[in-house]
C-alpha positions as CSV (number, residue, x, y, z in Angstrom):
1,X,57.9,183.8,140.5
2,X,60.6,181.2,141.3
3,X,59.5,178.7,138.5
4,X,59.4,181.3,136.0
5,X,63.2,182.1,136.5
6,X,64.0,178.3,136.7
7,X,62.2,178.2,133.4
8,X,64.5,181.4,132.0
9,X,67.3,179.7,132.9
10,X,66.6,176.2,131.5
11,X,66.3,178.2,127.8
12,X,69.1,179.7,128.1
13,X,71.4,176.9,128.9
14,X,69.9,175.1,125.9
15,X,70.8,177.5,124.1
16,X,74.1,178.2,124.9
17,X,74.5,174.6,124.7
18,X,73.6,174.6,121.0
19,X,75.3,177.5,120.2
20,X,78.4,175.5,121.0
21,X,77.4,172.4,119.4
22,X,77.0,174.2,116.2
23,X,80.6,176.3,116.8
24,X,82.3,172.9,117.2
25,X,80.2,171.8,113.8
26,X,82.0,174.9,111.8
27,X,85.1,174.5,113.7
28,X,85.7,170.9,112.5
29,X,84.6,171.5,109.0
30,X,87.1,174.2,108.8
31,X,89.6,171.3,110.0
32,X,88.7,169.0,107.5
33,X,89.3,171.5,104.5
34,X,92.5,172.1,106.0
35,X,93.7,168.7,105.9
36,X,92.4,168.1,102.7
37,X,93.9,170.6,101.1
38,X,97.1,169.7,103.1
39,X,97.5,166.6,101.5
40,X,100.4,165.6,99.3
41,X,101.5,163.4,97.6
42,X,105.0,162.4,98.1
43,X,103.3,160.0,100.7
44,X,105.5,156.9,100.7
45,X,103.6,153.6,99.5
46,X,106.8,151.7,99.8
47,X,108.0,151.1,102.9
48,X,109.4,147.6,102.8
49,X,110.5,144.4,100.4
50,X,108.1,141.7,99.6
51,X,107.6,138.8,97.3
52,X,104.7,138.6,95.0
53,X,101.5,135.9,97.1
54,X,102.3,133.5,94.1
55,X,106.1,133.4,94.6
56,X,108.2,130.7,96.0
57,X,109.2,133.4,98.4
58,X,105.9,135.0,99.5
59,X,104.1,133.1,103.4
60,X,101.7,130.6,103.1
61,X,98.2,132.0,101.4
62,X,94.9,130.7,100.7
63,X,93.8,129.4,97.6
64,X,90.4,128.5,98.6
65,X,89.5,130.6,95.7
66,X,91.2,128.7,92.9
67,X,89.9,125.4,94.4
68,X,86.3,126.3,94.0
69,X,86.7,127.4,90.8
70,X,88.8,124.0,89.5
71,X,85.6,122.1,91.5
72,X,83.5,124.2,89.3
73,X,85.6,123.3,86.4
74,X,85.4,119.8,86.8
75,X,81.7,119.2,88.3
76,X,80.5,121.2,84.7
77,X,82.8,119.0,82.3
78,X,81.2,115.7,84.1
79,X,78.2,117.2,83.4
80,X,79.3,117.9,80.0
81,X,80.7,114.1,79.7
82,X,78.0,112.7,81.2
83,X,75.2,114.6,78.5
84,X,77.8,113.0,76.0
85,X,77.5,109.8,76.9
86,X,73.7,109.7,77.2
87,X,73.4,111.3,73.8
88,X,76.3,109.0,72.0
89,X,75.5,105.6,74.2
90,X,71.9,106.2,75.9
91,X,71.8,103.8,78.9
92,X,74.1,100.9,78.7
93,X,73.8,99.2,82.6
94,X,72.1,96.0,83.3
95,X,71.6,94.0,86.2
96,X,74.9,92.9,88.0
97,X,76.0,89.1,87.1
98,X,73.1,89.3,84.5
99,X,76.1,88.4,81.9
100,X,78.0,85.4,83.9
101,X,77.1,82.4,83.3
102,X,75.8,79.7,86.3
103,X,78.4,77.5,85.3
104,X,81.1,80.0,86.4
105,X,79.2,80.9,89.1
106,X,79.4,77.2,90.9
107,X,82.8,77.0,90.1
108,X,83.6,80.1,92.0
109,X,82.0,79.2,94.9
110,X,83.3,76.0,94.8
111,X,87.0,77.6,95.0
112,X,86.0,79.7,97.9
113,X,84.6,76.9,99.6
114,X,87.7,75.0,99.3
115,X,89.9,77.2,100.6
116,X,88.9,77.3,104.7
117,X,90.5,73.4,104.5
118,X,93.7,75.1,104.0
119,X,93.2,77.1,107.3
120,X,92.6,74.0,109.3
121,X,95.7,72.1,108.0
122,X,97.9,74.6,108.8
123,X,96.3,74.8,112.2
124,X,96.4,71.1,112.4
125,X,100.3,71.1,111.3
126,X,100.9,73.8,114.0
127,X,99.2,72.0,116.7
128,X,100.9,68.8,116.2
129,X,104.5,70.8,115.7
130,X,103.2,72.3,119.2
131,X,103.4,68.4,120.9
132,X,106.3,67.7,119.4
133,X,108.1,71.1,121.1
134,X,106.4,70.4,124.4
135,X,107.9,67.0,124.4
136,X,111.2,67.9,123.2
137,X,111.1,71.1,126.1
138,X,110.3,68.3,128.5
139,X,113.4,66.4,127.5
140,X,116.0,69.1,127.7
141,X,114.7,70.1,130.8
142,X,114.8,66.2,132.3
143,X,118.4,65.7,131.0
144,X,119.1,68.9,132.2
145,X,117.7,68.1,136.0
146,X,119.9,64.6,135.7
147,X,123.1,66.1,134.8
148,X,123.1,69.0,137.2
149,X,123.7,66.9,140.0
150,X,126.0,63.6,139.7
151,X,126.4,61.6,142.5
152,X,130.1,61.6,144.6
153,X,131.1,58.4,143.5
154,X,131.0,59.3,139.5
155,X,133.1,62.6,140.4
156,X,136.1,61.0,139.4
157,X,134.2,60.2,135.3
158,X,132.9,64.4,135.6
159,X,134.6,64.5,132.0
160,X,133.2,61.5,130.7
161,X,129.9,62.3,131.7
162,X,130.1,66.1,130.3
163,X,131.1,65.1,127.5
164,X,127.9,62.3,127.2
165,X,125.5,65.2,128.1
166,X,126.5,67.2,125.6
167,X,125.9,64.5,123.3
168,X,122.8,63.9,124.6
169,X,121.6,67.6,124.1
170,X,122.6,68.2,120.7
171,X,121.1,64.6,119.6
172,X,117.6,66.7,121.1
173,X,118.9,69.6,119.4
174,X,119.5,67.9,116.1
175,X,115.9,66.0,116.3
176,X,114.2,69.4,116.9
177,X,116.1,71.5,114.3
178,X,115.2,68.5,111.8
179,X,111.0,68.1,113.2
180,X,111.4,72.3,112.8
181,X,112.3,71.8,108.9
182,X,109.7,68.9,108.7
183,X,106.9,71.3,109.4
184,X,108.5,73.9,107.4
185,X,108.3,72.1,104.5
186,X,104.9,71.0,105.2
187,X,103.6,74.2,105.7
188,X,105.1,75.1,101.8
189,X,103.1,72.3,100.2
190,X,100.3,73.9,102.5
191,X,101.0,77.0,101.0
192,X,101.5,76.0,97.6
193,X,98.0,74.3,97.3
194,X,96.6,78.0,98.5
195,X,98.0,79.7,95.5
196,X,97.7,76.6,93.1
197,X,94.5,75.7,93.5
198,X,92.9,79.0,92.8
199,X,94.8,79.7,89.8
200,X,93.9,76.8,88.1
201,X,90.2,77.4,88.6
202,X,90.4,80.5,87.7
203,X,93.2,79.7,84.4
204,X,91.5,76.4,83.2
205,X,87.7,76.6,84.1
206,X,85.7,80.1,85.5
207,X,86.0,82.2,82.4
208,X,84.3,85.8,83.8
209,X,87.7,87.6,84.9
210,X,86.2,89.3,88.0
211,X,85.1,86.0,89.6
212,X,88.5,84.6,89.0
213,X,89.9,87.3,90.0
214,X,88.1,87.6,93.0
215,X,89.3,83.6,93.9
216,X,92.8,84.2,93.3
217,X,92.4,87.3,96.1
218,X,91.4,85.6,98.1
219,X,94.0,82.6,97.7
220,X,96.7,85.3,97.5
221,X,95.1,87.0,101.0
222,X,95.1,83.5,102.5
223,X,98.7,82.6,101.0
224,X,100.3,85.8,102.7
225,X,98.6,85.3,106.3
226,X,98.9,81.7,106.5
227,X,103.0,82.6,106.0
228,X,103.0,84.6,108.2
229,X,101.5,82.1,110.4
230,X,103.9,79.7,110.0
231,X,107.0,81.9,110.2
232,X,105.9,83.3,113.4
233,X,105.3,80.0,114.8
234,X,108.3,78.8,114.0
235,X,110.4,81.6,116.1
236,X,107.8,81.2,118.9
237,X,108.3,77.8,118.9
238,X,112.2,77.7,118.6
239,X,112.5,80.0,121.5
240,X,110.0,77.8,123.5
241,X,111.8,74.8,122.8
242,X,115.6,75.8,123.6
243,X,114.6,78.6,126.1
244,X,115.9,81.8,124.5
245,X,116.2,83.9,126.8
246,X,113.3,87.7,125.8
247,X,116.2,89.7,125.7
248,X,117.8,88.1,122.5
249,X,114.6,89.1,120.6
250,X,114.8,92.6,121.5
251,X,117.3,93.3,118.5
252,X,113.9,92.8,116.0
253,X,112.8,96.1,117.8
254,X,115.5,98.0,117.4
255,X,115.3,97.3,113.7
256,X,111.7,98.0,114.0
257,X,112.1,101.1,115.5
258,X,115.2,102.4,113.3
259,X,113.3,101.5,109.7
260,X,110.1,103.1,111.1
261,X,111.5,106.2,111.8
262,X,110.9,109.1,109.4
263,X,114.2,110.8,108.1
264,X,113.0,114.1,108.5
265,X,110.7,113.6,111.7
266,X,111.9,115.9,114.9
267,X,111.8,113.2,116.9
268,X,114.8,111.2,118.0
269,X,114.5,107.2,117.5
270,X,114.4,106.0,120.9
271,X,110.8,108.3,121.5
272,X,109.7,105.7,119.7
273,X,107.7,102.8,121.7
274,X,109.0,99.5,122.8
275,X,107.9,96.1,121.1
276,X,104.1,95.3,121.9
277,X,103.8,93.0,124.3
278,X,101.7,89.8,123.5
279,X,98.8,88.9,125.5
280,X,99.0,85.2,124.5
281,X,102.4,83.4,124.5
282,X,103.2,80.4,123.3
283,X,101.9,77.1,122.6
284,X,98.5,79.1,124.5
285,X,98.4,80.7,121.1
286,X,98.0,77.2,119.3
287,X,94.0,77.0,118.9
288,X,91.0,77.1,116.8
289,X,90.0,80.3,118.1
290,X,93.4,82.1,117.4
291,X,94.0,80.9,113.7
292,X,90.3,81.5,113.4
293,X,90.3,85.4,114.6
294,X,93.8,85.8,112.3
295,X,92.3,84.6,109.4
296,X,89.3,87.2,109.3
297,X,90.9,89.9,110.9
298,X,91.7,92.9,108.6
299,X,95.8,92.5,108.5
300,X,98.1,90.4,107.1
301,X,100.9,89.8,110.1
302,X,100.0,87.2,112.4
303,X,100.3,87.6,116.3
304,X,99.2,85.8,119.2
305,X,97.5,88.7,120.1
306,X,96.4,92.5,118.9
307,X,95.4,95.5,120.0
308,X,91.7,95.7,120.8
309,X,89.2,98.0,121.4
310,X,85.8,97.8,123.6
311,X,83.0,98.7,122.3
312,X,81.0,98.5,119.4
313,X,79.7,101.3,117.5
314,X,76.9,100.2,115.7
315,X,76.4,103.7,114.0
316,X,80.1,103.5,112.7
317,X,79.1,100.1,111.6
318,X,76.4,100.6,109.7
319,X,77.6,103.9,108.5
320,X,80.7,102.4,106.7
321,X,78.4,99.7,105.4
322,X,76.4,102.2,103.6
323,X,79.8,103.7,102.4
324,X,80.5,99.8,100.7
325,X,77.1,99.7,98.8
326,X,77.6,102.8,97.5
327,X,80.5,102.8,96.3
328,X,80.6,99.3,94.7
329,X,77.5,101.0,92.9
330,X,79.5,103.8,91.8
331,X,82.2,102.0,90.6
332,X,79.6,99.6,88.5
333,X,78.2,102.6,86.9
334,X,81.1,104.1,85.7
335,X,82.6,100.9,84.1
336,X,80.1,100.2,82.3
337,X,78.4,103.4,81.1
338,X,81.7,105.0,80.6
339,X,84.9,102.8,80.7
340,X,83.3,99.9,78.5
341,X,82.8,102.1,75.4
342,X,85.9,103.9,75.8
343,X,87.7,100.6,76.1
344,X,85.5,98.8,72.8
345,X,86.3,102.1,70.7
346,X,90.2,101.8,71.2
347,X,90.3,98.6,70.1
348,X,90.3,99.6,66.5
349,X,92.8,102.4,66.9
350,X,95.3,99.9,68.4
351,X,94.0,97.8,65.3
352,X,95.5,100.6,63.3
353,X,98.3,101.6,65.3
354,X,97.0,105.1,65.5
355,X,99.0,106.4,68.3
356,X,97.0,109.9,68.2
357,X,93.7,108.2,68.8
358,X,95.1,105.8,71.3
359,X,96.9,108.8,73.4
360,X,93.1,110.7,72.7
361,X,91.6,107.1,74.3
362,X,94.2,106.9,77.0
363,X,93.5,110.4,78.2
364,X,89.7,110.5,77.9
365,X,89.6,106.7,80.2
366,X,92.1,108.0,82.7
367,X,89.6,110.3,84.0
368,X,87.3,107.2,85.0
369,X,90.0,104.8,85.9
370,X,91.5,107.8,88.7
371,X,87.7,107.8,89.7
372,X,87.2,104.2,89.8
373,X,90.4,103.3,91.5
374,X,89.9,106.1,94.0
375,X,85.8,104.6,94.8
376,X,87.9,101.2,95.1
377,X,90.4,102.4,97.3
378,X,88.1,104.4,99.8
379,X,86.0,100.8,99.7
380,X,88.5,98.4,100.4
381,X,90.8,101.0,102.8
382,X,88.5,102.4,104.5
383,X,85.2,101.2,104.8
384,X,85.4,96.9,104.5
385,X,88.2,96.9,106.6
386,X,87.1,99.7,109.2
387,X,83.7,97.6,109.3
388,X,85.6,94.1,109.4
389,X,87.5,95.7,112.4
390,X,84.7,96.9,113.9
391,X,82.8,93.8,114.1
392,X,86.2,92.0,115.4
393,X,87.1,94.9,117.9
394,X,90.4,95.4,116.2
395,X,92.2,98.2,117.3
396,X,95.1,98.8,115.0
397,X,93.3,100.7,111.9
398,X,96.3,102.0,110.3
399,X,95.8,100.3,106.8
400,X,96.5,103.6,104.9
401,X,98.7,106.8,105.5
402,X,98.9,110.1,103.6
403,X,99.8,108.5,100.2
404,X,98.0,111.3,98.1
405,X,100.7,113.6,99.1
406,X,103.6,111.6,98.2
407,X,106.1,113.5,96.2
408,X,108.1,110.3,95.4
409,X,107.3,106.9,94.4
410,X,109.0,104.6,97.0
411,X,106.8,107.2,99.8
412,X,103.3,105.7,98.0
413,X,104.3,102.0,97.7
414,X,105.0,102.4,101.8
415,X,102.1,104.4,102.5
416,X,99.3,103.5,100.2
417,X,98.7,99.4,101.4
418,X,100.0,98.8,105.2
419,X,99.0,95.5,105.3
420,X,101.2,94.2,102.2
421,X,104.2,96.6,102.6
422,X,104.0,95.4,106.5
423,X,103.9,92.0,105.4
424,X,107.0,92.3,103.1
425,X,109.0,94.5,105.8
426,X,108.7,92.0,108.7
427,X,109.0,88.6,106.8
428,X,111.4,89.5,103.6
429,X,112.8,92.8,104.2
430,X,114.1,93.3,107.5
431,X,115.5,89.2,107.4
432,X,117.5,89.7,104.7
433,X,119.2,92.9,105.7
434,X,119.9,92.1,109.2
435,X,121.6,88.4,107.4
436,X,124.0,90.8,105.6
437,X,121.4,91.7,102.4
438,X,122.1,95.1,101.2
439,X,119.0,97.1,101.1
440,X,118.7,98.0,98.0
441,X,119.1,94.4,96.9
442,X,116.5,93.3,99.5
443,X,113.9,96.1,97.8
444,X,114.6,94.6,94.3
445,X,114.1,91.3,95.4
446,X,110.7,92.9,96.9
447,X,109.6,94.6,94.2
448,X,110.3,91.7,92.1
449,X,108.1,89.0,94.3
450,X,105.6,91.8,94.0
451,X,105.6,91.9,89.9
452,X,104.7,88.3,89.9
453,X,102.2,88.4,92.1
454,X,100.7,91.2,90.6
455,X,100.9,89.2,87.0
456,X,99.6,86.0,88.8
457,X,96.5,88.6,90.2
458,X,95.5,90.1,86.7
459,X,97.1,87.3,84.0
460,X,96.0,84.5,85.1
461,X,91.7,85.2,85.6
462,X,91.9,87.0,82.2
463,X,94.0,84.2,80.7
464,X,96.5,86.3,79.1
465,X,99.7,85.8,80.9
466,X,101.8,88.5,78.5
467,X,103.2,90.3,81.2
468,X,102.1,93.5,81.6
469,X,101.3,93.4,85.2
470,X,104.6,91.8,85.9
471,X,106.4,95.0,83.2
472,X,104.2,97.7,85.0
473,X,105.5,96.9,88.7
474,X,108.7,95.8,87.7
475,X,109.8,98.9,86.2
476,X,108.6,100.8,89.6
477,X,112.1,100.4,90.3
478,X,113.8,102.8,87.6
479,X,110.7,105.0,88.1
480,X,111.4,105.1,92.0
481,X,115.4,105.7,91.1
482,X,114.4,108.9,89.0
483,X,112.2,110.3,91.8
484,X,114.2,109.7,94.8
485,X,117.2,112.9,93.4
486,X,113.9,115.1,92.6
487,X,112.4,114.2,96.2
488,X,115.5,115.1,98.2
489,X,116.2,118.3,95.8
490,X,112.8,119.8,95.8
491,X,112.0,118.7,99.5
492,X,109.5,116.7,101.4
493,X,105.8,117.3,99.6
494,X,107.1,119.0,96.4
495,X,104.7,119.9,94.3
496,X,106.6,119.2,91.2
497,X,107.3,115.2,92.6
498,X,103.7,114.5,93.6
499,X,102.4,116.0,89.9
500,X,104.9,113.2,88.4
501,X,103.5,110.9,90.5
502,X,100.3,111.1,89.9
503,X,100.9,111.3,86.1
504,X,103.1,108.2,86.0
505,X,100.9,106.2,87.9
506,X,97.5,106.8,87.6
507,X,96.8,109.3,84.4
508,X,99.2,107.0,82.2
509,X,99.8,103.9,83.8
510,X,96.8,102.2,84.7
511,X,95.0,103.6,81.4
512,X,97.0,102.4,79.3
513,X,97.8,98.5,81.3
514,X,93.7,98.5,81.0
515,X,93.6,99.6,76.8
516,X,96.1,96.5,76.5
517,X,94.4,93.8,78.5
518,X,91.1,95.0,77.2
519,X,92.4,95.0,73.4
520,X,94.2,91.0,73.9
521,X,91.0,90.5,75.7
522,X,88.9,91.5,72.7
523,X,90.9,89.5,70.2
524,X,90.6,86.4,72.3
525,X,86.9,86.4,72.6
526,X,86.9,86.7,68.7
527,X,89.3,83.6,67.8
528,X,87.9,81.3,70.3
């Protein structure tokens, strides 16, 4: 009896329950026609300003989209060029150095081989100018202790004596100022044999242009560090001998400091660090082990000591390794399967002076040439001198900065090569304006040891001395004068300034200084 009314009462709950359920149904369907057929439409869609997502105006956006399709864009006309060339060409490479002949070969090494002597004279030259300072030290300081304390029976000739002291000093003076010059000069017939003796090798006998152009690198690498060796050791040296005092060499930090600072960086210039402070001081720095660790580490400023790190990463080693091979391969490929031709079918256009096909030949190599100089770039920058550091536990690897982004030409010549605008900043630039040089004279004077260096790099191993290396640097300087107003109008990282850059430098310049060389080049090989 008692589980049949529990039973009753169950069903009817369940059924009250959906009786509700579907009254709630009804209820809210009624709802929903009444709103919809509420609806008007005076609704307000604009409620507030705002730019268009492509104006200067609009917040920063995305463009991932636009970038995959300009990577699509270029990955299918490579493809495109490279069907081309296999169609119009078929498969031009052969083995590496298969063309040189073995006579240009032993000359090369030859030239290499010669060079280390120049490393040891200069070490030589520094070590004996080291025993000359450490004697002349030990004479100031002797005359020093005997005139400090005269005896009381010569008080009354104190004068006499002053005055002969004195004499005595600057006569040590004089005699170290003159041995300073005397090394000086030796070290400039040191140097001069550095830079001499490569480029008449490479002018006079090796006839491939990338073997004699890799000789005179390597003298012109040498040249530059073995300066800076000798400048370096000359201040050490000064200050050793006459005892100047650390705090009249602080003022080279401060300049340091000042010219480092970025105009526009929210920091103020004294967050900047203090000088680095050498392990090694002077005349410890004088040995074979010191000049030997300079001459392969991967910067051009000499120190008596760097920065180091600890360990060895062998992974990173290897890794950047594999980076060199690969990209030296690269770079081989595309020179000769697809600069070569382009450079032996302009050759008749500049023949003709058809400036429509030589713009057309221009244009069609700049592509490779940004590709090449990019592969040689990421090889040299990054990877040789990352491994070379590796292996040496260097720990300064700044050789590059941000130079892709520069929206001005004078930002890429200080960020694209560290070592070399270092080089110029400590031992030409910052001397000349702290002896009264005004700056902008200093960068022309720069710019212009820079042209003929770059004309002694590239005229002199393809024997055409014509001056287009020299022309193509030099006139960085009006180029860098019409870029610095567009810089400061348009801003840090204008768009506009880094498109003109790119243009001027790499889609124009470089193509076309390669069409010329190649062209002279072409005509040479036929009269001789």
């Amino acid at each position: 009896m008692t589980s049949t009314v529990v039973q009753a009462n169950a069903i009817a709950d369940a059924k009250a329950s959906a009786m509700t359920t579907e009254g709630a149904k009804v209820q809210n369907k009624k709802a929903g026609h009444a709103t919809a057929g509420s609806y008007r439409h005076t609704y307000p869609v604009h409620t507030k300003t705002a730019p268009s997502p492509l104006s200067k105006e609009a917040p920063p956006e995305s463009y991932r989209g636009f970038v995959n399709l300009g990577m699509l864009l270029l990955f299918g006309n490579n493809i495109r060029l490279i069907i081309e060339n296999y169609l119009k060409y078929g498969f031009l490479l052969s083995f590496p150095g298969s063309n040189v002949s073995q006579r240009d070969w032993i000359l090369t090494a030859i030239t290499h081989a010669v060079l280390p002597f120049n490393v040891i004279v200069a070490y030589k030259l520094e070590a004996w100018a080291m025993k000359q300072a450490t004697g002349f030290k030990k004479r100031r300081a002797d005359e020093a202790s005997n005139g400090s304390s005269p005896s009381p029976a010569a008080a009354a000739g104190d004068d006499q004596k002053k005055r002969g002291k004195g004499a005595k000093d600057q006569s040590v003076e004089a005699i170290a100022k003159a041995n300073q010059s005397t090394v000086g000069w030796l070290h400039v017939l040191n140097l001069s044999i550095i830079l001499g003796w490569p480029s008449f090798m490479a002018y006079f006998l090796i006839y491939h242009p990338f073997l004699a152009m890799s000789c005179l690198m390597n003298g012109l690498v040498l040249f530059l560090k073995m300066t800076s060796f000798a400048l370096v050791n000359q201040d050490l040296r000064a200050a050793f001998i006459f005892d100047t005092p650390a705090e009249k060499l602080q003022h080279a930090t401060a300049v340091h400091d000042v010219s480092s600072a970025v105009k526009d960086s929210p920091e103020p210039a004294a967050a900047h660090p203090t000088v680095y402070q050498y392990d090694v001081h002077y005349p410890d720095n004088i040995t074979a082990k010191n000049i030997a660790y300079f001459w392969f580490a991967p910067t051009l400023c000499y120190q008596p000591s760097y920065p180091r790190t600890t360990v060895f990463r062998k992974s990173f080693f290897l890794k950047r390794c594999a980076e060199i091979v690969t990209c030296l391969g690269m770079m081989y490929f595309l020179i000769e399967q697809y600069a070569t031709p382009t450079l032996q079918n302009s050759v008749r256009a500049l023949d003709d002076l058809a400036f429509g096909t030589i713009l057309e030949r221009v244009l069609k190599l700049s592509t490779t040439s940004v590709i090449i100089w990019l592969l040689m770039f990421y090889t040299f920058f990054h990877s040789f001198l990352n491994a070379l550091a590796e292996v040496l536990y260097f720990g300064d690897r700044c050789f590059y900065l941000a130079w892709w982004n520069s929206s001005r030409l004078s930002e890429y010549w200080r960020l694209w090569n560290k070592p070399v605008y270092t080089f110029f900043k400590r031992h030409v630039y910052l001397p000349m304006v702290t002896s009264g040089t005004k700056p902008v004279v200093a960068s022309f004077i720069i710019f212009t040891i820079s042209a003929i260096l770059h004309e002694v790099l590239i005229g002199i191993p393809t024997h055409m001395i014509y001056g287009y290396a020299f022309a193509g640097m030099f006139f960085q300087i009006p180029l860098i004068a019409l870029t610095e107003p567009l810089g400061h109008w348009r801003g840090r990282g204008s768009g506009l300034g880094n498109m003109i850059f790119w243009v001027s430098f790499t889609i124009l310049g470089q193509p076309a200084c390669a069409v010329l060389y190649y062209y002279h080049w072409t005509k040479q090989r036929m009269n001789a």
